[in-house]
LOZA-849847 format. One line per 4 residues: number of its first residue (from 1); their letters; for each residue y, z, x of C-alpha. Coordinates in steps of 0.001 Angstrom, whole numbers. Layout:
% LOZA-849847
NUM = A = Y Z X; ...
END
This chain:
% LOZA-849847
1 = XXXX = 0 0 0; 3379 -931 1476; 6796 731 1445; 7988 -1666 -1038
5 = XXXX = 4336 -1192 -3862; 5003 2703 -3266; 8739 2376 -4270; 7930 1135 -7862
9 = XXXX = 5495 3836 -8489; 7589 6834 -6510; 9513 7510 -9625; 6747 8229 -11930
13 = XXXX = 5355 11235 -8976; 7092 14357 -10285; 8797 17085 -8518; 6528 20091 -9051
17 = XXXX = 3363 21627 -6952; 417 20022 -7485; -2865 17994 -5826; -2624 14427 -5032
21 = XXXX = -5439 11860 -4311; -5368 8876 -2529; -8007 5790 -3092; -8814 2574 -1567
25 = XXXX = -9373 -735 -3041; -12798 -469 -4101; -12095 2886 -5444; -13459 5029 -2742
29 = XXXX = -11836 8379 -2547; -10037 8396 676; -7791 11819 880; -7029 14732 -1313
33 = XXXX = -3937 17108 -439; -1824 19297 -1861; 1880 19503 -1746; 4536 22135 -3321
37 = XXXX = 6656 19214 -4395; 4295 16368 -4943; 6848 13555 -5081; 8417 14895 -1764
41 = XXXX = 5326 14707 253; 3150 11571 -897; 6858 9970 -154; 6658 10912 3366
45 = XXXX = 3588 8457 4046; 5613 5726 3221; 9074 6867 4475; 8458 8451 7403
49 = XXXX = 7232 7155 10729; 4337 8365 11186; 2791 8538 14877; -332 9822 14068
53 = XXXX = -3075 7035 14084; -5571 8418 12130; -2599 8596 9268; -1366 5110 9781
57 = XXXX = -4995 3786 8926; -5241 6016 6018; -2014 4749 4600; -3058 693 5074
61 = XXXX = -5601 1707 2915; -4029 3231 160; -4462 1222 -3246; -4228 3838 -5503
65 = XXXX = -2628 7645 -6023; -3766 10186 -8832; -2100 13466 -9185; -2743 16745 -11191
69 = XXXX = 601 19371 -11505; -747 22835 -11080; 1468 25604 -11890; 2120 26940 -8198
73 = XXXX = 1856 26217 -4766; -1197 28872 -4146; -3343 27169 -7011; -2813 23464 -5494
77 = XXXX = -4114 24995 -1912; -7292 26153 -3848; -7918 23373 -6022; -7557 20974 -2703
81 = XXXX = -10320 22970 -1162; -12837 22678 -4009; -12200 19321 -4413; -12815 18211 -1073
85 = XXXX = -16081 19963 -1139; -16648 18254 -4173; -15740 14600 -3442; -16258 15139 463
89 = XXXX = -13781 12287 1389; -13258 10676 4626; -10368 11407 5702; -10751 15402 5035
93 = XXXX = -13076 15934 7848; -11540 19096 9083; -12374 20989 5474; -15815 19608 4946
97 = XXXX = -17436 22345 6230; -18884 25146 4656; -16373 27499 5032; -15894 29068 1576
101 = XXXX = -12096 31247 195; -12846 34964 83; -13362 36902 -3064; -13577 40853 -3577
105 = XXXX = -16815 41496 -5713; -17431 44657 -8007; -20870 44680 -7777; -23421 44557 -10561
109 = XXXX = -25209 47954 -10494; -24843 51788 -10941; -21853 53352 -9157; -20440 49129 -8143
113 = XXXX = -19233 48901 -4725; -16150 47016 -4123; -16305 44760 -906; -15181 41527 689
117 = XXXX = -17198 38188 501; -17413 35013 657; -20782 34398 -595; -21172 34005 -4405
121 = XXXX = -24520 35210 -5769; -24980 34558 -9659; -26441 38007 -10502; -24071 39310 -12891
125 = XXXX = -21384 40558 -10357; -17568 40024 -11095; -16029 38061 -8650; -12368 38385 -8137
129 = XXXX = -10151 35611 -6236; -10450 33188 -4510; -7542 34380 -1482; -5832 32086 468
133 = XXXX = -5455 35058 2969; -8031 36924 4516; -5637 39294 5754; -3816 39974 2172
137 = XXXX = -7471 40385 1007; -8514 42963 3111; -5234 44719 3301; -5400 44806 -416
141 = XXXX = -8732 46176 -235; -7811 48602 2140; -5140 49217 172; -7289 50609 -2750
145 = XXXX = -9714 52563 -1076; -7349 54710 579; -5729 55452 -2817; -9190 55631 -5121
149 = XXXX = -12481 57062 -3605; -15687 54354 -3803; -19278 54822 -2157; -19324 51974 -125
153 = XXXX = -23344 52614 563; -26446 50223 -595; -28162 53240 -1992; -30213 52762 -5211
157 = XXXX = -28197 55726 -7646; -30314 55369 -10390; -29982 58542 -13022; -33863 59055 -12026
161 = XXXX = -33329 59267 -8208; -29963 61089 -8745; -31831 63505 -10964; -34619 64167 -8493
165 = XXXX = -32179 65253 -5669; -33411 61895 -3633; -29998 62008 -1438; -27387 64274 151
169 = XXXX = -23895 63673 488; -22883 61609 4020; -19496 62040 6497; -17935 59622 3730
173 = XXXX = -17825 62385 1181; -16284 65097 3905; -13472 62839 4850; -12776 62670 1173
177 = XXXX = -13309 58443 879; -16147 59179 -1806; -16522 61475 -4474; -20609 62212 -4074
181 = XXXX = -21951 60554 -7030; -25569 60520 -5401; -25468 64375 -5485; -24328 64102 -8765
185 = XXXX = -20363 65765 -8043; -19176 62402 -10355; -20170 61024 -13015; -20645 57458 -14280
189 = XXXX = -18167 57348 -16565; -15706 58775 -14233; -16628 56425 -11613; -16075 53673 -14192
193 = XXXX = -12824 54541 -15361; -11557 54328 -11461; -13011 51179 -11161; -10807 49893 -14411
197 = XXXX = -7628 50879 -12765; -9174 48417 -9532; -9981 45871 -11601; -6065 46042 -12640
201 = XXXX = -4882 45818 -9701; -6983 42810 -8328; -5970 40672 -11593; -2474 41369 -11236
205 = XXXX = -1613 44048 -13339; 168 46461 -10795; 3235 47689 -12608; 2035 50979 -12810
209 = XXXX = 512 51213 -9576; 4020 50586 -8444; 5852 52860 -10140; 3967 55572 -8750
213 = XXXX = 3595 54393 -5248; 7609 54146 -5531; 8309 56995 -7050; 5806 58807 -4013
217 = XXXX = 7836 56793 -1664; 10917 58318 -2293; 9873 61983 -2793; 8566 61657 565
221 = XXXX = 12068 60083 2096; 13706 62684 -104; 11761 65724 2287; 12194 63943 5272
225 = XXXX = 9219 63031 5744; 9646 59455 6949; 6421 58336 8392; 4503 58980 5604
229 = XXXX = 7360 57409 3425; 7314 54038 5469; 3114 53805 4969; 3825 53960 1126
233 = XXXX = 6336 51306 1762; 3933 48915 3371; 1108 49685 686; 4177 48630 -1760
237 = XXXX = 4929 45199 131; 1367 44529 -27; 1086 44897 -3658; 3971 42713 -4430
241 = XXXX = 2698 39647 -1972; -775 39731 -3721; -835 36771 -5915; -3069 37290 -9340
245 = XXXX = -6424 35269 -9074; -5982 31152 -9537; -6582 29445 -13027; -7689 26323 -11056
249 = XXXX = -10709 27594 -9287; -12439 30442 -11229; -15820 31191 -10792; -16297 32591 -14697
253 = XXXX = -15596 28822 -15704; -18045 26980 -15264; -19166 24080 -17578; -16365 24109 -19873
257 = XXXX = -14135 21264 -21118; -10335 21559 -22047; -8757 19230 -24620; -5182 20070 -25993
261 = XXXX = -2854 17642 -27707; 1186 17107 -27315; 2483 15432 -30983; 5535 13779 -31813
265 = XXXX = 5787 12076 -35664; 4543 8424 -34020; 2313 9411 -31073; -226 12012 -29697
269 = XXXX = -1216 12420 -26441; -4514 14341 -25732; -4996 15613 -22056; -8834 16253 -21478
273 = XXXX = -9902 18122 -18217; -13840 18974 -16686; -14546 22457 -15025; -17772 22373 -13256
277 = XXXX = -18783 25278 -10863; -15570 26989 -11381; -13108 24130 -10622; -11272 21128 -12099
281 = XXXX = -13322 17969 -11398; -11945 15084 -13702; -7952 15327 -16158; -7072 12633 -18107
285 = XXXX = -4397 12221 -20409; -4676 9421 -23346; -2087 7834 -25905; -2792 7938 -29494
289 = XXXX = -778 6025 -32373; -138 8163 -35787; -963 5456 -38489; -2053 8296 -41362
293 = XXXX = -396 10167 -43553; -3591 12912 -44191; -4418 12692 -40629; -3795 16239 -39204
297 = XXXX = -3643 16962 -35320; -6904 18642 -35104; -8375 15527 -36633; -7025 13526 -34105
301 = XXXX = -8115 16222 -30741; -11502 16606 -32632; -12396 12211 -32456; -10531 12338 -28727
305 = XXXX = -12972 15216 -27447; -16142 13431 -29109; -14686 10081 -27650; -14178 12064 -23885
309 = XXXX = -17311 13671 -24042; -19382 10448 -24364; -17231 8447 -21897; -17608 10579 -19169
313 = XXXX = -20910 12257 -19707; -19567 15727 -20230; -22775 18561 -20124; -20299 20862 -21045
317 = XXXX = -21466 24015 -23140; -18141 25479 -24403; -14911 24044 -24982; -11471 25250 -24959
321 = XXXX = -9150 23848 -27305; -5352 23982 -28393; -6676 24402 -32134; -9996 24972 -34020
325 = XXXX = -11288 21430 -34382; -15035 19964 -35170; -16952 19171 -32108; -19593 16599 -32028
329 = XXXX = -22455 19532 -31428; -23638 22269 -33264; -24812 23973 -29618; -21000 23628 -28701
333 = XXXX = -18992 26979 -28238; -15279 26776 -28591; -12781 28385 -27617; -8843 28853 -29330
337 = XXXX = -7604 31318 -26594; -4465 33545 -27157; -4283 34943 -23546; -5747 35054 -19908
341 = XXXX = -7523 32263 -17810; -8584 30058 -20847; -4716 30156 -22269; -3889 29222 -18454
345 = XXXX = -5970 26244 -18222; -4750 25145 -21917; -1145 25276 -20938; -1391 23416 -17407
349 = XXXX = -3372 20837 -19409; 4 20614 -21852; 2264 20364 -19003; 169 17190 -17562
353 = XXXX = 354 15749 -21028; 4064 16149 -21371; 4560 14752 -17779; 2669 11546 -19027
357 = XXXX = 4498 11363 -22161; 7974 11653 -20089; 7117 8690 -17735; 5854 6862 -20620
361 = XXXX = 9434 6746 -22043; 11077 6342 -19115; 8764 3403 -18552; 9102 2051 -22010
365 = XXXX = 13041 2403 -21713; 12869 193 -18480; 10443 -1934 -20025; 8256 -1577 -16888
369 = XXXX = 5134 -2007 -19057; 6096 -6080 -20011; 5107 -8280 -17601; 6495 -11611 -17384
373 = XXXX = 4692 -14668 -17760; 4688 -16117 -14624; 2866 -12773 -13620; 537 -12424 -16738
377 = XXXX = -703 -16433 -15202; -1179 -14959 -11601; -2970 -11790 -12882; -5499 -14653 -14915
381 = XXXX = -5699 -16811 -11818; -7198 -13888 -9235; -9815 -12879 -12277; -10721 -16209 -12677
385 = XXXX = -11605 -15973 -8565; -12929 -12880 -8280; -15373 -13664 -11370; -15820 -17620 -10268
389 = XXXX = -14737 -18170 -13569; -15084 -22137 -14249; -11770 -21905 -16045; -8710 -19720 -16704
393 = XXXX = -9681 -16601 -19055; -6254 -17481 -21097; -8545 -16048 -24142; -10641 -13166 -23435
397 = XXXX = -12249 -11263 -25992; -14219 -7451 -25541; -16406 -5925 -27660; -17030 -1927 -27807
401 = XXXX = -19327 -27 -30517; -19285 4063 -30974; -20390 6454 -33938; -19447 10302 -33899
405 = XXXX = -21149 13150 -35385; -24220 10707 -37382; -21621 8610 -38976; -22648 4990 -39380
409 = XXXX = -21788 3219 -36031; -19155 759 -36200; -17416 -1863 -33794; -14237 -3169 -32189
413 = XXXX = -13537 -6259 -31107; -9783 -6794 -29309; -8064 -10433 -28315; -6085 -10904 -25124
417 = XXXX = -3858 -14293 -24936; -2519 -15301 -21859; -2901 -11797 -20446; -1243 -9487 -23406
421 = XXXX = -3008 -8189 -26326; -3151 -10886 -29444; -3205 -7888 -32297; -3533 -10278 -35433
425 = XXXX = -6614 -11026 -34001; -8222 -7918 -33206; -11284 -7035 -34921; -13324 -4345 -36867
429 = XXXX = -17061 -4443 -37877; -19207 -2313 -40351; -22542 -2597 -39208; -24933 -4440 -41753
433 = XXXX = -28289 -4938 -40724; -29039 -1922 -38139; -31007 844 -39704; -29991 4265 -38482
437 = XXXX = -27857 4490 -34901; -29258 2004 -32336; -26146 1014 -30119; -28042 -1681 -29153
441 = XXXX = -28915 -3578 -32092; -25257 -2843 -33239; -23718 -4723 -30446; -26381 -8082 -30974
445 = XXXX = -25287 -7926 -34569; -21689 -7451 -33621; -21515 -10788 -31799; -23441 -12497 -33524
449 = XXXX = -21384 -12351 -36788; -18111 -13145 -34433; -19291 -16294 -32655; -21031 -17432 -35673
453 = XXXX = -17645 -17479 -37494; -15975 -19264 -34588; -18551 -22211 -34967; -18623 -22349 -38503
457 = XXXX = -14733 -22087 -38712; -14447 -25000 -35463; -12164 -22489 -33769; -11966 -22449 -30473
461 = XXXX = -14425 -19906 -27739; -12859 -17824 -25445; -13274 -18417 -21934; -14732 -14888 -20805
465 = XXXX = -15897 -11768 -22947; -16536 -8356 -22095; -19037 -6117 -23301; -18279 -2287 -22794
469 = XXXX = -21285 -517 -21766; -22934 -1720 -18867; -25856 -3625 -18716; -28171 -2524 -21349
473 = XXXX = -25445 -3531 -24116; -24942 -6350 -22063; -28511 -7928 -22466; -28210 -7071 -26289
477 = XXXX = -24920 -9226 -26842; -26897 -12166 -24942; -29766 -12036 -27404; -26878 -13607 -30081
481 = XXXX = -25620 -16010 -27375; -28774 -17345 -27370; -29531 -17683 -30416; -25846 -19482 -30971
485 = XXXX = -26945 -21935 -27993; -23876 -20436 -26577; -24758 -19936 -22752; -22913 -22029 -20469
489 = XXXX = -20013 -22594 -23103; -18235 -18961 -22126; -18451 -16928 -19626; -19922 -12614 -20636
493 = XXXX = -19943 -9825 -18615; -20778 -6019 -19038; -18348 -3270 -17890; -19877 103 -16995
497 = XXXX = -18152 2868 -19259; -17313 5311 -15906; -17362 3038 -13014; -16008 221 -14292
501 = XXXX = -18367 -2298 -12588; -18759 -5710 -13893; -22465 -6887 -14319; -23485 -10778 -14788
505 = XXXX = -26788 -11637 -16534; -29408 -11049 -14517; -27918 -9631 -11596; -29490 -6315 -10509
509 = XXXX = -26036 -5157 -8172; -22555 -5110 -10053; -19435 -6393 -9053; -16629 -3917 -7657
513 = XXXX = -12909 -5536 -8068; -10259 -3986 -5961; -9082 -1060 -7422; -5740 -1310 -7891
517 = XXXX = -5606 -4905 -8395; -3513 -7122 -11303; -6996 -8583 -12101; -8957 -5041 -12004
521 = XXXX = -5867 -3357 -13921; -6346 -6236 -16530; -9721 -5182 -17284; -8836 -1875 -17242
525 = XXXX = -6136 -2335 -19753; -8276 -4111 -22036; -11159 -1770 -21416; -8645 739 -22826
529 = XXXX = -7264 -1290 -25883; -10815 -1677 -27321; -11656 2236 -27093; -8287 2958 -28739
533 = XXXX = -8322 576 -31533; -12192 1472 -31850; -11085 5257 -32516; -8529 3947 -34961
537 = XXXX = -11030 2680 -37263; -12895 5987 -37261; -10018 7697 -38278; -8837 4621 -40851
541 = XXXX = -12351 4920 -42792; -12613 8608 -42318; -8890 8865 -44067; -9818 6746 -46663
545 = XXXX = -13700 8306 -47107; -14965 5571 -46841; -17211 6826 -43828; -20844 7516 -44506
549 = XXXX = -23590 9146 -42714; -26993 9269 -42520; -27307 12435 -45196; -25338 10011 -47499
553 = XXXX = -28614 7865 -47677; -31024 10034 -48858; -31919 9966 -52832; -30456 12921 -54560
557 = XXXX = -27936 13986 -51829; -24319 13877 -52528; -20949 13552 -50637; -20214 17201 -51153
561 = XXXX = -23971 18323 -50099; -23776 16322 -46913; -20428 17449 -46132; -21346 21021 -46829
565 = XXXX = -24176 20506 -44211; -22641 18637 -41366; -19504 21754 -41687; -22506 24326 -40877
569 = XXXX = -24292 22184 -38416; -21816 19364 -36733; -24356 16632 -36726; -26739 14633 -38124
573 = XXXX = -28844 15118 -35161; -29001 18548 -35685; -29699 18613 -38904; -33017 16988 -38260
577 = XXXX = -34181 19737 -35905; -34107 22512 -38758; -36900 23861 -40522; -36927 23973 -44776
581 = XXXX = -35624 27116 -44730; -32872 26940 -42605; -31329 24584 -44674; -32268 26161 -47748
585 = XXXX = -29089 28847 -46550; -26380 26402 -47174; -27382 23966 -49936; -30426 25975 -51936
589 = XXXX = -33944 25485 -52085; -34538 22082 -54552; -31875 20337 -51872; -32939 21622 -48889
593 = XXXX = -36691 20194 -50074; -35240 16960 -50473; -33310 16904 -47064; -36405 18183 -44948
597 = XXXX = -38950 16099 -46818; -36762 12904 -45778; -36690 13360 -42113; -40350 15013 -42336
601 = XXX = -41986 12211 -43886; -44404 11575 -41256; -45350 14673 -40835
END
C-alpha cells in the first residue's frame, strides 16, 4: 500500500486506543499492534521514514487494515497479545512465544490461597487479571497480605483433618501473616469474609480501602511518626496505579457471542463480536435498512445474530445481547446484562457500531461510495482476468438461499450492471418443490426457475454468476445448467461463505483474488448485497405472516399452536428431539399426540 492508497483510507482510522491489523493481498494476516491513538500510529508507516528493514517490507505488503476501538490503552496491549497467539502472524515473531500475562488466582479449595501465576488450570479457581505489570502485580499482592492475614501453605484443611488435630500452627502464624485456621483459631466463614474484601480490591473496588489507608496515613504524620506514614503512602500509590481487570481478555468468557444494535428511524447497524478462550477473535459491524412499520429492533438483532451465527460458524453457548431477542437455539443462553464484564463488552461493541455508522455518513456526504464509470469498467476488466472470463461480466448475477429457526427456506437472487447493483431486477424465491430444508435442492430449484425464465422470455444471460456457498451449492446450481444446456453459454462460480474463495466446476483447489483488490472488493460487495436483501425477505414475509414452518404442515396444527411451541423451544429442530410428554406441557395432550406422532412416524 502506498502513501497515496493510505491517504484515502486515513480519515476513516479514528482517534481513540485500540488494535489494528494489517493483511496482505491474499489475505494473510501479516501484523497485529496496538496503539493509544490508532489513527496516529498506523499513519506513521506511511508518513514516516522508516529505517528499519524488516518494517519497510512489512509495509510493501500491506493491502488491507482492520481495526477494533477498545476502551483504553491497557485493554489494546492485552487484546494484541491474545491475538497474536491466536493468529500467530509473521511479522510478530518476538510475541509468539509462550510467554503468558500474569493473573492472581483465589484458589478453589478450603481456606483459598491467594498467589501469583501465570498458568491457568480450569478447576474451578477464580482467576483475576490479566497484568500488564509483573511488578504492579506482585506489589499489589504484597500489598494485601501485609494488610489481611492468608495461609499461603498447600496443606489439605479439610473440617475432618482440622478436627483430628492433623497440624500445628508454623512461624507464619507467630509473625502474625496467618491466622491458624489448621489449628482451628479461624473459622471458614471468617476466612471467607477476608477473602471478599480481596476480591474487592483486585476488581477495582478500592474506595474504601483508601479511605482507611488515608485516613491511617495521616494519623501517623499527625504523631510524627513519618516512616511509617510514608509506607502507607506507597501502599496508597499502589492502589491507585492498579488498573481493574480488562473486558477484552477475560478468562470467565469463553464461548460467548455479543450482538448489540445502534438504530436511527431509516437504518440499524448490528455490531457482532466472537469470544473464544477468553478473548475477542472476530467484530463485525453490518448495515441494515428499516423498510417495516411492525418491525421492532429486537426483531431485527434476533435475524442478524441467526444470520452471524451461520456465516461464521459460531459454537457459541451463550450470548450477550443489547435486548431480549429469539435466538435460533433452544440450547442457547442469553444474556441482557445491567452491569460488570458482560455490560463492558456490550458497550465497546456500541461504540464500534457508532464509529461505523459515523464514517458511513461522512462517506455518504463525500459520496466516496459512487464510483465512476470509467472505474466501475476497470474494476470489470481485472475480474474478467483474474477469472479468464471469455467476456466482460457487465451482467453478473448471485444467488444465496438461508432459512432461520425451521422456517421454509427461501432465496435471493441480486443483479449487478456494469459494476453497481441493478435493484429492479433483484430477485426473491419461495421454494416450491423441496420437501423440508435441504439447502441443496433449494439452490438447483432456485436456478432453475431463473434461467428457465430468461430462455422462455429471450432475455439476455449474464456473463458470470455466483453461487454463495462454496462448492457443494455450487455442484447443485450446475445440475439446472445442465439440464438448461446452459454450460459454455455463462460463466458460474461458487464463493466460500468465510473465506471467500472462488471455486470453478470441477476444480478441487479454489481461487484466492488479492485481497484488497477492485475486482475482489466487487465480489465482496455483491457477496454482501445478496445476504442483505436475502434477510430482507425474511423479515418482509415474517411482517406480513406470511412465513410458515414446518409445524405449520402437520394436519390439525394451527398458527397459534406452532407459534406457542417454537416460543418454548426456538426451533423446529428441537422440537423433533422431545418426547410426547414434553410437549404435552405447552400445547396439551390430544396436540402434543399429533405433533410427536408426525415426526415419530417411523418409529
Amino acid at each position: 500500500m502506498t502513501k497515496e492508497e493510505f491517504s484515502e483510507i486515513a480519515s476513516s482510522i479514528p482517534h481513540q486506543p485500540g488494535v489494528y491489523k494489517y493483511y496482505d493481498e491474499v489475505k494473510e494476516l501479516l501484523y497485529i499492534g496496538k496503539a493509544k491513538d490508532l489513527r496516529k500510529r498506523v499513519s506513521s508507516y506511511f508518513y514516516r521514514s522508516v529505517d528499519n528493514r524488516k518494517t519497510l517490507i512489512l509495509v510493501a505488503q500491506i493491502r488491507h487494515i482492520e481495526y477494533t476501538v477498545t476502551d483504553n490503552e491497557h485493554d489494546a496491549f492485552l487484546l494484541e497479545s491474545s491475538l497474536i497467539k491466536h493468529y500467530q502472524p509473521r511479522y510478530n515473531i518476538e510475541l509468539k512465544d509462550d510467554k503468558s500475562f500474569p493473573f492472581i488466582v483465589i484458589k478453589n479449595e478450603r481456606f483459598p490461597r491467594v498467589f501469583f501465576t501465570r498458568h491457568m488450570i480450569r478447576d474451578g479457581s477464580e482467576y483475576i487479571g490479566p497484568f500488564t505489570s509483573v511488578f504492579a502485580a506482585r506489589e499489589l499482592l504484597d500489598l494485601i497480605k501485609e494488610n489481611i492475614p492468608l495461609r499461603n501453605c498447600s496443606l489439605n484443611l479439610s473440617e475432618q483433618n482440622i478436627n483430628k488435630g492433623k497440624f500445628k500452627v508454623c512461624l507464619e502464624y507467630h509473625l502474625g501473616n496467618c491466622n491458624g485456621p489448621c489449628e482451628g483459631y479461624q473459622t471458614a466463614e471468617d476466612y471467607n469474609e477476608k477473602l471478599q474484601y480481596i476480591r474487592n480490591i483486585l476488581k477495582g473496588n478500592i474506595a474504601v480501602v483508601l479511605k482507611g489507608l488515608k485516613t491511617e496515613m495521616m494519623q501517623l504524620a499527625g504523631a510524627m511518626e513519618f516512616e511509617k506514614a510514608e509506607i502507607i503512602k506507597h501502599k496508597i500509590a499502589a492502589l491507585q496505579h492498579y488498573q481493574q481487570k480488562s473486558t477484552v481478555v477475560n478468562p470467565k468468557l469463553n464461548n460467548i457471542d455479543v450482538v448489540c444494535i445502534l438504530s436511527d428511524e431509516k437504518l440499524a447497524f448490528v455490531h457482532f463480536m466472537m469470544l473464544q478462550n477468553g478473548t475477542i477473535i472476530y467484530a463485525n459491524t453490518t448495515k441494515i435498512d428499516k423498510k417495516f412499520e411492525d418491525e421492532t429492533d429486537a426483531d431485527i438483532l434476533a435475524l442478524a445474530y441467526a444470520h452471524f451465527r451461520e456465516r461464521f460458524n459460531s459454537v457459541a453457548t451463550e450470548v450477550i445481547a443489547s435486548m431480549e431477542i429469539n435466538l435460533p437455539h433452544a440450547e442457547l443462553k442469553l444474556t441482557v446484562p445491567k452491569l460488570g464484564d458482560k455490560k463492558n463488552l456490550l458497550e465497546m461493541g456500541l461504540k464500534n457500531a457508532l464509529i461505523f455508522r459515523d464514517e458511513l455518513k461522512r462517506k455518504n456526504a463525500l459520496m466516496l461510495e459512487t464510483a465512476s464509470d470509467e472505474k466501475n469498467i476497470q474494476t470489470l476488466q481485472e475480474l474478467q482476468e483474474v477469472l479468464h472470463l471469455p467476456q466482460l461480466p457487465k451482467h453478473i448475477e448471485c444467488f444465496d438461499n438461508s432459512n432461520f429457526q425451521g422456517s421454509y427456506p427461501v432465496a435471493a437472487m441480486v443483479c449487478f450492471r456494469n459494476g453497481v447493483s441493478s435493484n429492479k431486477e433483484y430477485r426473491h424465491f419461495k421454494i416450491r418443490t423441496v420437501e423440508g430444508i435441504d439447502d441443496f435442492a433449494s439452490m438447483t430449484e432456485i436456478v432453475y426457475r431463473r434461467y428457465k425464465r430468461l430462455i422462455d422470455e429471450a432475455k439476455p444471460l449474464p456473463q458470470l454468476v455466483i453461487i454463495d456457498g462454496g462448492k457443494g451449492q455450487l455442484g447443485a446450481a450446475l445440475k439446472s445448467i445442465q439440464q438448461l444446456d446452459l454450460m459454455g453459454k455463462m460463466t458460474i462460480v461458487g464463493l466460500a461463505k468465510r473465506e471467500e474463495s472462488i471455486f470453478f466446476p470441477g476444480d478441487q483447489t479454489p481461487l484466492q483474488l488479492p485481497y484488497d483488490s477492485p475486482a475482489h472488493l466487487l465480489v465482496r460487495r455483491i457477496r454482501d448485497e445478496v445476504h442483505r436483501f436475502g434477510i430482507t425477505f425474511h423479515r418482509q414475509l415474517r411482517s406480513k405472516g406470511t412465513i410458515k414452518n414446518e409445524l405449520e404442515e402437520i394436519p390439525g396444527i394451527g398458527d397459534k399452536t406452532a407459534t406457542d411451541l417454537l416460543q418454548e423451544f426456538k426451533s423446529v429442530k428441537k422440537i423433533k428431539t422431545l418426547t410426547e410428554r414434553e410437549l404435552t406441557r405447552i400445547i396439551g395432550a390430544s396436540k402434543a399426540n399429533i405433533v410427536w406422532r408426525y415426526f415419530n412416524e417411523a418409529e
